[in-house]
N, CA, C and O atoms as CSV, one atom per row, in Angstrom:
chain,resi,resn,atom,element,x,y,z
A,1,UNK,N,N,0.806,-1.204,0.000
A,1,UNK,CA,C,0.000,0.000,0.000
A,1,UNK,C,C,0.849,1.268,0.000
A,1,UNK,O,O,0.407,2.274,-0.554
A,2,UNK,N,N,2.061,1.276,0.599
A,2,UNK,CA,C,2.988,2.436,0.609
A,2,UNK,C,C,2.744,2.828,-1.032
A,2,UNK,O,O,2.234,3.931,-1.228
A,3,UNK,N,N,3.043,2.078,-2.105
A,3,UNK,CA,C,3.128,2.581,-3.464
A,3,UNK,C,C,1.542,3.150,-4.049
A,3,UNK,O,O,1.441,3.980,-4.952
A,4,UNK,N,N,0.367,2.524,-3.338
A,4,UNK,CA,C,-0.612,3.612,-3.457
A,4,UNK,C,C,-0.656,4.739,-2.446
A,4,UNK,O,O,-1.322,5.705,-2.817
A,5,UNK,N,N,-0.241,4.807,-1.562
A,5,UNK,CA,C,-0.875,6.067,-1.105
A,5,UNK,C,C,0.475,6.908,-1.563
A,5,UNK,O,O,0.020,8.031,-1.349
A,6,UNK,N,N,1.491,7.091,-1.928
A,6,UNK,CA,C,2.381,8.255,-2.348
A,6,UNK,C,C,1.912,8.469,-3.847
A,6,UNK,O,O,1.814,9.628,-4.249
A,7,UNK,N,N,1.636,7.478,-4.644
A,7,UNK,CA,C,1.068,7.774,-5.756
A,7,UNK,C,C,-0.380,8.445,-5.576
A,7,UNK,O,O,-0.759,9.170,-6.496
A,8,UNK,N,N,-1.109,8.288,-4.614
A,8,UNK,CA,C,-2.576,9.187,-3.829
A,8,UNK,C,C,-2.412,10.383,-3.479
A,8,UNK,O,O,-3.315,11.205,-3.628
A,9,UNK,N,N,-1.272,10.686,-2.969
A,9,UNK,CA,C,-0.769,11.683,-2.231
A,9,UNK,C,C,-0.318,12.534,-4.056
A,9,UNK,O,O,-0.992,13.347,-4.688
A,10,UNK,N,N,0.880,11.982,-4.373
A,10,UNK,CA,C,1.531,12.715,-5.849
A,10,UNK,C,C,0.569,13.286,-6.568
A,10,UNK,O,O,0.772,14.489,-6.729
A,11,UNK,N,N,-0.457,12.856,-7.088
A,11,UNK,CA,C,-1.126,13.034,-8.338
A,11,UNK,C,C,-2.607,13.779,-7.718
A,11,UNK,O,O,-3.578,14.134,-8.387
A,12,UNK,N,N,-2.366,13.910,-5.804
A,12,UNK,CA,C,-3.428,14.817,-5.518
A,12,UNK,C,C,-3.448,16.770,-6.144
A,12,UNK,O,O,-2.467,17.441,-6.466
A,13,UNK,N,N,-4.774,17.152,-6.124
A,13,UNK,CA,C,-4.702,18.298,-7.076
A,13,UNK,C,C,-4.817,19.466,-5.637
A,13,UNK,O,O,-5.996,19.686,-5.361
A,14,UNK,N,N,-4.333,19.825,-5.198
A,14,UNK,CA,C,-4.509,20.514,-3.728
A,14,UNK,C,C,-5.527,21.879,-4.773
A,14,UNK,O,O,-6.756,21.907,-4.830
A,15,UNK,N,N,-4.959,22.468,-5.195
A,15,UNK,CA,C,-5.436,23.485,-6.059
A,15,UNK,C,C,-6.187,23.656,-7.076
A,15,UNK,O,O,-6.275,24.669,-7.770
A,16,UNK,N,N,-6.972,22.254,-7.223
A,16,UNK,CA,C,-7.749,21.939,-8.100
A,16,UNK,C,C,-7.133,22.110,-9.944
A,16,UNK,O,O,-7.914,22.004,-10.890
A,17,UNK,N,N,-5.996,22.315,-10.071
A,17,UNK,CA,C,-5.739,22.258,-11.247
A,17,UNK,C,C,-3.999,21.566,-11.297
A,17,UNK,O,O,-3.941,20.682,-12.152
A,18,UNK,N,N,-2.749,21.779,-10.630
A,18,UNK,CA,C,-1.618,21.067,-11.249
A,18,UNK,C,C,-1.594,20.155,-10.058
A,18,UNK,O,O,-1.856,20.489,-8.903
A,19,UNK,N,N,-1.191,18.771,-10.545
A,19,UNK,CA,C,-1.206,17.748,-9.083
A,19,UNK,C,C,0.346,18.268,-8.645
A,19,UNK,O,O,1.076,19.148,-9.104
A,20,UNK,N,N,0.519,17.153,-7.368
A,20,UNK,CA,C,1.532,17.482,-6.575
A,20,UNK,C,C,2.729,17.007,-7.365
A,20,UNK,O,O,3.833,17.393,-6.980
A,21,UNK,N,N,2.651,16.229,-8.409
A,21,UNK,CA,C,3.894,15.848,-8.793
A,21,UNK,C,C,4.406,17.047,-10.066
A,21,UNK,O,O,5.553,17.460,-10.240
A,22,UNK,N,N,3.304,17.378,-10.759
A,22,UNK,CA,C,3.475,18.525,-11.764
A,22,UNK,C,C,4.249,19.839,-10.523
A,22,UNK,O,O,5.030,20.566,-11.137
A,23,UNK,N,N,4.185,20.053,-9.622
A,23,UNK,CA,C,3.902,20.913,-8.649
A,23,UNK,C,C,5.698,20.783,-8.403
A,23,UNK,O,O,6.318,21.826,-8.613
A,24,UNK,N,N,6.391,19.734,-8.036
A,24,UNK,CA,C,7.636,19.183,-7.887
A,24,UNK,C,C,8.394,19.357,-8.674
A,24,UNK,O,O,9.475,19.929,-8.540
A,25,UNK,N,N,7.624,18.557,-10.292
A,25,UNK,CA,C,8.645,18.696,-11.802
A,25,UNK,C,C,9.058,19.913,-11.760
A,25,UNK,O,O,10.258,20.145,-11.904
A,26,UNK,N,N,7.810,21.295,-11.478
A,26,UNK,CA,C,8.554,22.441,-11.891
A,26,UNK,C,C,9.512,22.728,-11.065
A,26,UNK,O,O,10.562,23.265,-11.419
A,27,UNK,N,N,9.246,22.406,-9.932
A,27,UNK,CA,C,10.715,22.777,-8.821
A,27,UNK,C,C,11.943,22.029,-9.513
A,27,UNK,O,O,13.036,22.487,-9.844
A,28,UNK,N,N,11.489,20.887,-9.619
A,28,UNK,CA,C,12.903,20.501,-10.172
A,28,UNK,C,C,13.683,21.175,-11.714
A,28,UNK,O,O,14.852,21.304,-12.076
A,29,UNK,N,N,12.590,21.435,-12.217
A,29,UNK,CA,C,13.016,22.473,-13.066
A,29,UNK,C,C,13.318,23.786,-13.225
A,29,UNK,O,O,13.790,24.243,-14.266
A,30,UNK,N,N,13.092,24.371,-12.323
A,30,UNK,CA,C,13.628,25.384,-11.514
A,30,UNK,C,C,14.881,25.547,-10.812
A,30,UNK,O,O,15.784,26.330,-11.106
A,31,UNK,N,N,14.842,24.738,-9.867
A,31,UNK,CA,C,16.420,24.185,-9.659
A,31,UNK,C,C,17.871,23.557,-10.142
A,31,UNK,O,O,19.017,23.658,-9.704
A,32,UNK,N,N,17.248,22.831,-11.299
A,32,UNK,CA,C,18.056,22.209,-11.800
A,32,UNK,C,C,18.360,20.947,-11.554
A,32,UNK,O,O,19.003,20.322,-12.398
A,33,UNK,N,N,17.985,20.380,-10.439
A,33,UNK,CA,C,18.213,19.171,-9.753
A,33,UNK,C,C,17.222,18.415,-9.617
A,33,UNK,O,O,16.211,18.710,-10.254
A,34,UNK,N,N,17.210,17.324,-8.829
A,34,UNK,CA,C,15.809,16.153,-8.665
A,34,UNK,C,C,15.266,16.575,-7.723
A,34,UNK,O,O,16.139,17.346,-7.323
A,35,UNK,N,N,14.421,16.671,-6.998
A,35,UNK,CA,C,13.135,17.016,-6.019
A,35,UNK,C,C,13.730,15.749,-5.599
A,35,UNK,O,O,13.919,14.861,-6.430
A,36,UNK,N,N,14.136,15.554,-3.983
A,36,UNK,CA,C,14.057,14.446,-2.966
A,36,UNK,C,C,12.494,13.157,-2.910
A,36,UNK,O,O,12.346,11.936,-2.858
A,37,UNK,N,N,11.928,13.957,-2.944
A,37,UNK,CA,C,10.403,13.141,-2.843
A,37,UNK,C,C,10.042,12.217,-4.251
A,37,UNK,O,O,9.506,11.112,-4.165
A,38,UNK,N,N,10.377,12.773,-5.400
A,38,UNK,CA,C,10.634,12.244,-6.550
A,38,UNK,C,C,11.615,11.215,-6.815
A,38,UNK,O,O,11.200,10.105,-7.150
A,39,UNK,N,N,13.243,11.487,-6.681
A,39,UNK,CA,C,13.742,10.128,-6.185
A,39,UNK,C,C,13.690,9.416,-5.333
A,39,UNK,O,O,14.300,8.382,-5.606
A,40,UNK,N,N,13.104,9.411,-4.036
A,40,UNK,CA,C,12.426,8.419,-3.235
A,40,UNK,C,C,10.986,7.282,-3.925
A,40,UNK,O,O,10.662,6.191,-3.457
A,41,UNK,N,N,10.630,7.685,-4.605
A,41,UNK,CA,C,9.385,6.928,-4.799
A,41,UNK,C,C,9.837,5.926,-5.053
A,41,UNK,O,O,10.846,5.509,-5.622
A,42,UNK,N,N,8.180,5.167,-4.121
A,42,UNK,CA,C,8.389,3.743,-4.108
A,42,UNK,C,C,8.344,2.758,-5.069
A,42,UNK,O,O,7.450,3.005,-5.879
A,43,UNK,N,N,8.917,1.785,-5.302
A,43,UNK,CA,C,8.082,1.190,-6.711
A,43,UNK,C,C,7.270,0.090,-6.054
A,43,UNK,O,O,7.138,-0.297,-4.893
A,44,UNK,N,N,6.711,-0.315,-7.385
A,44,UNK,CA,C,5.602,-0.991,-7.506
A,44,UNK,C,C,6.047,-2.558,-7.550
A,44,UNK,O,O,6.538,-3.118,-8.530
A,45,UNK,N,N,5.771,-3.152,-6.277
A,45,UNK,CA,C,6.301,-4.464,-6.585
A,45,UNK,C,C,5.610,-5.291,-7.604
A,45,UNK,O,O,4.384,-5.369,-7.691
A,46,UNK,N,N,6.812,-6.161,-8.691
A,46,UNK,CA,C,6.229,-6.468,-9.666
A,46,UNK,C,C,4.644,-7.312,-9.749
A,46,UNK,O,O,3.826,-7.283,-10.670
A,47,UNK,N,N,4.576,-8.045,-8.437
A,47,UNK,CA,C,3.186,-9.358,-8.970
A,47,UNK,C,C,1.923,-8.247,-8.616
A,47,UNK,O,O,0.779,-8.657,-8.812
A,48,UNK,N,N,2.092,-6.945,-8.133
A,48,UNK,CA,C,0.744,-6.285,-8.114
A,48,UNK,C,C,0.731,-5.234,-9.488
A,48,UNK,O,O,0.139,-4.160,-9.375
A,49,UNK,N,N,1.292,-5.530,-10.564
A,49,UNK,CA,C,1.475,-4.568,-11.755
A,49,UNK,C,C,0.595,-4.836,-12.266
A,49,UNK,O,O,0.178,-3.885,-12.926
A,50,UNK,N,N,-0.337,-6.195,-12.390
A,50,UNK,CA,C,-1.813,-6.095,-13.373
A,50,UNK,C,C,-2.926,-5.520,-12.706
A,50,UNK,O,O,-3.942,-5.058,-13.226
A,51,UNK,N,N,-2.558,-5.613,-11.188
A,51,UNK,CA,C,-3.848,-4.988,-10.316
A,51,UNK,C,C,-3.644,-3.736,-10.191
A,51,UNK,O,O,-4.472,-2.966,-9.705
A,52,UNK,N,N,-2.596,-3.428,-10.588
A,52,UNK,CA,C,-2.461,-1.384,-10.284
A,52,UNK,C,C,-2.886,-1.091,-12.026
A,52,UNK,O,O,-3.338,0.017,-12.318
A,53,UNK,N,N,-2.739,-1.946,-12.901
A,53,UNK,CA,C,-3.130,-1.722,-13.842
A,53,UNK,C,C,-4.228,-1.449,-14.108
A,53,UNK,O,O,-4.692,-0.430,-14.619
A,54,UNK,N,N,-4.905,-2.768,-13.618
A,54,UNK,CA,C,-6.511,-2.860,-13.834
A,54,UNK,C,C,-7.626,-1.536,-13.049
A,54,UNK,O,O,-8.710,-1.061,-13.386
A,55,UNK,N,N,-6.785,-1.319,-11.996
A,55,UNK,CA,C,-7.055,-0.107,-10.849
A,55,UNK,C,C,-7.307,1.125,-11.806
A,55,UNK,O,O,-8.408,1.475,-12.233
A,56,UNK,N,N,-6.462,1.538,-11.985
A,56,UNK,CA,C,-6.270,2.849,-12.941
A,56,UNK,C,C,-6.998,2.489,-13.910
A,56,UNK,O,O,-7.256,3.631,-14.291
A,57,UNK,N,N,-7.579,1.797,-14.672
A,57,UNK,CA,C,-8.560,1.037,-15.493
A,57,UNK,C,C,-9.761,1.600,-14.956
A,57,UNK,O,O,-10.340,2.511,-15.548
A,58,UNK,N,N,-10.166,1.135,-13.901
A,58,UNK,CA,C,-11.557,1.130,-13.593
A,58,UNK,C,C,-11.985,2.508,-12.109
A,58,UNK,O,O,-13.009,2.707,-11.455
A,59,UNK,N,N,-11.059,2.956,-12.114
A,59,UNK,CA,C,-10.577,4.042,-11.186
A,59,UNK,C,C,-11.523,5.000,-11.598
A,59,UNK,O,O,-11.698,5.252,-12.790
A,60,UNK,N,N,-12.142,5.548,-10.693
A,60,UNK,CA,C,-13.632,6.695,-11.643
A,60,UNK,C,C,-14.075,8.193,-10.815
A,60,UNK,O,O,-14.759,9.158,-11.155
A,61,UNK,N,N,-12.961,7.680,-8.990
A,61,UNK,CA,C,-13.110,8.605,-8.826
A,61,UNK,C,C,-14.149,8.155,-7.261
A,61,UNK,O,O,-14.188,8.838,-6.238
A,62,UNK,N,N,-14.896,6.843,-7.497
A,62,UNK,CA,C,-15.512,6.114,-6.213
A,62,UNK,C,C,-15.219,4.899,-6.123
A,62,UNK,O,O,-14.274,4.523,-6.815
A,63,UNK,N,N,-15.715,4.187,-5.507
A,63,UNK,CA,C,-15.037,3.005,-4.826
A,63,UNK,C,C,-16.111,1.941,-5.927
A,63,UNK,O,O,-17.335,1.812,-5.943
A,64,UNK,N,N,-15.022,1.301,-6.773
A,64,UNK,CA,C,-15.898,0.551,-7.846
A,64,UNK,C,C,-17.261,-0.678,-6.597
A,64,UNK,O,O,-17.101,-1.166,-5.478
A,65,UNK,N,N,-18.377,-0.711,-7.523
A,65,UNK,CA,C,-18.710,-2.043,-6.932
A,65,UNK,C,C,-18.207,-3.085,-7.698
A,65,UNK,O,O,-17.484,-3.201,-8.687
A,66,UNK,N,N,-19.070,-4.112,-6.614
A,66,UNK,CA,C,-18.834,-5.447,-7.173
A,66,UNK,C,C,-19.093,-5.898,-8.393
A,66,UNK,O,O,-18.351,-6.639,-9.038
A,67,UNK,N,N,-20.391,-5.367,-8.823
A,67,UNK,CA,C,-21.461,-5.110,-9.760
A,67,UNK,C,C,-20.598,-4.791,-11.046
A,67,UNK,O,O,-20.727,-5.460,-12.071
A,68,UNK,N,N,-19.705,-3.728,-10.940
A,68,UNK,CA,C,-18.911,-2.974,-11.636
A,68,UNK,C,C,-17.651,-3.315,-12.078
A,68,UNK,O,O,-17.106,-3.002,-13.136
A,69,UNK,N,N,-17.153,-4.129,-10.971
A,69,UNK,CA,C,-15.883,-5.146,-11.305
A,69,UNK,C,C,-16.069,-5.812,-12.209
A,69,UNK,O,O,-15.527,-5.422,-13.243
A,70,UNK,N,N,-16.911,-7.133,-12.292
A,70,UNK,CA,C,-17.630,-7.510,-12.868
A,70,UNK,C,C,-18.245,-8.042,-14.391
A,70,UNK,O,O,-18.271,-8.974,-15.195
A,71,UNK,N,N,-18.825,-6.314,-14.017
A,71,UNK,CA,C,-19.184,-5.749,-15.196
A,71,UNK,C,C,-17.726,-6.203,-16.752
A,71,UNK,O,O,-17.582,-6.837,-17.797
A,72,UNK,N,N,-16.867,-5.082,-15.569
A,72,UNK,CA,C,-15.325,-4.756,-16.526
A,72,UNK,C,C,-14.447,-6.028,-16.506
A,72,UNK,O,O,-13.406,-6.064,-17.163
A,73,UNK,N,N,-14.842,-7.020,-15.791
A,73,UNK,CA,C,-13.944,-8.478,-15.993
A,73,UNK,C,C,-14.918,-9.114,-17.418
A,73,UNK,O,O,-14.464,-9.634,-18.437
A,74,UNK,N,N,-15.767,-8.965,-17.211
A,74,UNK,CA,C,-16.428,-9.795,-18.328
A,74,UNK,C,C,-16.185,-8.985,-19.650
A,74,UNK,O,O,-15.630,-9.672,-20.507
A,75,UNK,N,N,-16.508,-7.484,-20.091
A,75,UNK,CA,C,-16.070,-7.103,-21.065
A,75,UNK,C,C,-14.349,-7.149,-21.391
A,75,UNK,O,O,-14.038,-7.287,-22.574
A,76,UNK,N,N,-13.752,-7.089,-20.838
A,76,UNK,CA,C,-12.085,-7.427,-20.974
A,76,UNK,C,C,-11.749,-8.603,-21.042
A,76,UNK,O,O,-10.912,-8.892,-21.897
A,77,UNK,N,N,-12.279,-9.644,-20.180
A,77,UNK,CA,C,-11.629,-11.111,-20.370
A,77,UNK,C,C,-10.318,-11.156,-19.458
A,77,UNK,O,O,-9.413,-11.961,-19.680
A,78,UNK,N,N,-10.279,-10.054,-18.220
A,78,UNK,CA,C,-9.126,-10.324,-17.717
A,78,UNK,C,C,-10.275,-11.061,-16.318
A,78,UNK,O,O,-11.139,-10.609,-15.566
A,79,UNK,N,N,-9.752,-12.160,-16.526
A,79,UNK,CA,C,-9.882,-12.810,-15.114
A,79,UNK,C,C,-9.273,-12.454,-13.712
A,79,UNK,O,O,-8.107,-12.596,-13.342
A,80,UNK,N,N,-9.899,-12.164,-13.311
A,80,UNK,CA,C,-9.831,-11.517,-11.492
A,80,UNK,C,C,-10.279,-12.503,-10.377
A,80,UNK,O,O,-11.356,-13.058,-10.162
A,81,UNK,N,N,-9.162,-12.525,-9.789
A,81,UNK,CA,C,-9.422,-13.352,-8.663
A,81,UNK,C,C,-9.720,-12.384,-7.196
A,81,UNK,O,O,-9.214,-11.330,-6.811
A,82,UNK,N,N,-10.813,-13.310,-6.586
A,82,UNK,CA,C,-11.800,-12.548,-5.175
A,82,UNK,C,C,-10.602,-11.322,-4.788
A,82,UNK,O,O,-10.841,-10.128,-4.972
A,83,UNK,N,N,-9.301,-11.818,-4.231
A,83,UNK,CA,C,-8.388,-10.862,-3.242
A,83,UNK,C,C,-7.823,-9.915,-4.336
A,83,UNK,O,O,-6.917,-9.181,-3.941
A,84,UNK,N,N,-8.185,-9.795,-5.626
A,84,UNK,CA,C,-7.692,-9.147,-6.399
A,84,UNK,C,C,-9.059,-8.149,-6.923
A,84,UNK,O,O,-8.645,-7.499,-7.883
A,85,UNK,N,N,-10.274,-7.859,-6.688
A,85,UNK,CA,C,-10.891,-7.674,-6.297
A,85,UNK,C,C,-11.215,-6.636,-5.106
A,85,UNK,O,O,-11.794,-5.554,-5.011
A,86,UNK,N,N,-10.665,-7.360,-4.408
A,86,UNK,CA,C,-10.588,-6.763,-2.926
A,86,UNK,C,C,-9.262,-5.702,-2.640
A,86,UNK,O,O,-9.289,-4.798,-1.805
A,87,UNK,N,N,-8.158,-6.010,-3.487
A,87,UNK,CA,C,-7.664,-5.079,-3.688
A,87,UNK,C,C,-7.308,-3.509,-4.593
A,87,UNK,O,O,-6.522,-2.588,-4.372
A,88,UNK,N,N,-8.432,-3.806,-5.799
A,88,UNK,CA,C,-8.332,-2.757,-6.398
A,88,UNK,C,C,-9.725,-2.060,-5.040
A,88,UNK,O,O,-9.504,-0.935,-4.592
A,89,UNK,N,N,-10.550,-2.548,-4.719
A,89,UNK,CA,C,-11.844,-1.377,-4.007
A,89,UNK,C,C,-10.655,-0.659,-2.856
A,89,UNK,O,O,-10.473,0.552,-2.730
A,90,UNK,N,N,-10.163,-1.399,-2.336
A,90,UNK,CA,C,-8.969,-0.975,-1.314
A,90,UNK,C,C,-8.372,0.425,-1.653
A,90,UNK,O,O,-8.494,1.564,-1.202
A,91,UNK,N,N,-7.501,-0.327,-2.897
A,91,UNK,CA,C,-6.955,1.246,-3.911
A,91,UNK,C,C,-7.902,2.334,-4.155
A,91,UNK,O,O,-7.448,3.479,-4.143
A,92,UNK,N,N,-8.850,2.197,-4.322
A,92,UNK,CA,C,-9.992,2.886,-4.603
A,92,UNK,C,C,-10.377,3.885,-3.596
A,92,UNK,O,O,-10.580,5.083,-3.791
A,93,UNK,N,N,-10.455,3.177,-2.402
A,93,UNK,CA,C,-10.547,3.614,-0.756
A,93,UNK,C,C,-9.502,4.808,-0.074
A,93,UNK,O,O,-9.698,5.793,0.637
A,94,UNK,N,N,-8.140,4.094,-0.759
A,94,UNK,CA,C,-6.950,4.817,-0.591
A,94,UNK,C,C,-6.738,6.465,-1.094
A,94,UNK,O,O,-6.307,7.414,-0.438
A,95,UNK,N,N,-7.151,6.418,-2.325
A,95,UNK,CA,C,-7.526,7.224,-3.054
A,95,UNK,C,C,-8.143,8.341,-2.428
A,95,UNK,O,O,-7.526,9.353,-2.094
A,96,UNK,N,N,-9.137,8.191,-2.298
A,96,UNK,CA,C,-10.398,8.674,-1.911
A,96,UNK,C,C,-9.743,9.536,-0.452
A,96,UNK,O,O,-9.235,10.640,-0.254
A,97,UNK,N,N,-10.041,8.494,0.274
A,97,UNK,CA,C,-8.855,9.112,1.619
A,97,UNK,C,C,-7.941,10.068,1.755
A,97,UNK,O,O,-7.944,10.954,2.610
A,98,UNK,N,N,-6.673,9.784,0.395
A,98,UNK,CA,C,-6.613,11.154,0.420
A,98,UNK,C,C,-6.904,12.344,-0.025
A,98,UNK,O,O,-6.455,13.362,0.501
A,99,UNK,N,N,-7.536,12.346,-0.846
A,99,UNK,CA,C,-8.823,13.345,-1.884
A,99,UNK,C,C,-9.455,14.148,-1.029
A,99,UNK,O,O,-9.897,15.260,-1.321
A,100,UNK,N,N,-9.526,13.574,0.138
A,100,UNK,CA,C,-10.801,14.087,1.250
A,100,UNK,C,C,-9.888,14.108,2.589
A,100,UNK,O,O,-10.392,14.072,3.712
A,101,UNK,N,N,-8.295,14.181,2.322
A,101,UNK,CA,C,-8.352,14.417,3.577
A,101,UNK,C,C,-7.531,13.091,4.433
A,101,UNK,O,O,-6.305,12.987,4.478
A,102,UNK,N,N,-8.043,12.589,4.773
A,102,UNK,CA,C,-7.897,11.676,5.573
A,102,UNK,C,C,-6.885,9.931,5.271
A,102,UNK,O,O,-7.065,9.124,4.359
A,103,UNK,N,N,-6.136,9.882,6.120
A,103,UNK,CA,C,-4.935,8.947,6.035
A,103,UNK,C,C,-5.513,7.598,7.108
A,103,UNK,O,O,-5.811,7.425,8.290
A,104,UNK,N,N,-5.448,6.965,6.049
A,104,UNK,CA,C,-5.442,5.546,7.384
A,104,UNK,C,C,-4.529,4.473,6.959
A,104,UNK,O,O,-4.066,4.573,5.823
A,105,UNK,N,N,-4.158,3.356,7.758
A,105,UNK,CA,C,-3.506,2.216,7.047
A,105,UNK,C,C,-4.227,1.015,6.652
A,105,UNK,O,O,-3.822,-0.145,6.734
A,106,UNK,N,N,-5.769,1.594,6.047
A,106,UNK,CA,C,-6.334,0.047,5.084
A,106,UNK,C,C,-5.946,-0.576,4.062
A,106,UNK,O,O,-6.552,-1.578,3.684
């Protein structure tokens, strides 16, 4: 989860128009150098790369349903398993959380 919530946190729009990472690039372009927070990021361990995939896929902004998962497994043909499932609504959750504010460790 560390690699969603800094990516939750990065790409939040505090100002409703440049996210936090556009917000950084220009510093770093300004400076000349890398922004610390930028070379820190975490990566994405490889066996969750189809579920951060599929995430950003079906990512809308609320917490997909089940209904909706679903929905998007059957038109794609990507087979999803229950905890995979359970982890994009999670991401979803994460999201949201920080959109609005609020940090937890779900």
């Amino acid at each position: 989860m560390a690699y969603a919530q800094f990516q939750a946190e990065i790409e939040h729009r505090p100002d409703g128009k440049s996210s936090v990472r556009q917000q950084l690039e220009q510093i770093e372009k300004t400076k000349g150098e890398p922004h610390p927070v930028l070379v820190n990021e975490p990566e994405l361990p490889t066996e969750y790369l189809h579920v951060w995939t599929w995430f950003c896929d079906v990512f809308s902004g609320e917490v997909p349903t089940w209904h909706e998962l679903q929905a998007w497994s059957a038109l794609t043909g990507n087979i999803v398993l229950p905890r995979e499932f359970n982890l994009i609504r999670r991401l979803a959750r994460k999201f949201l959380e920080v959109e609005h504010g609020r940090h937890s460790n779900t």
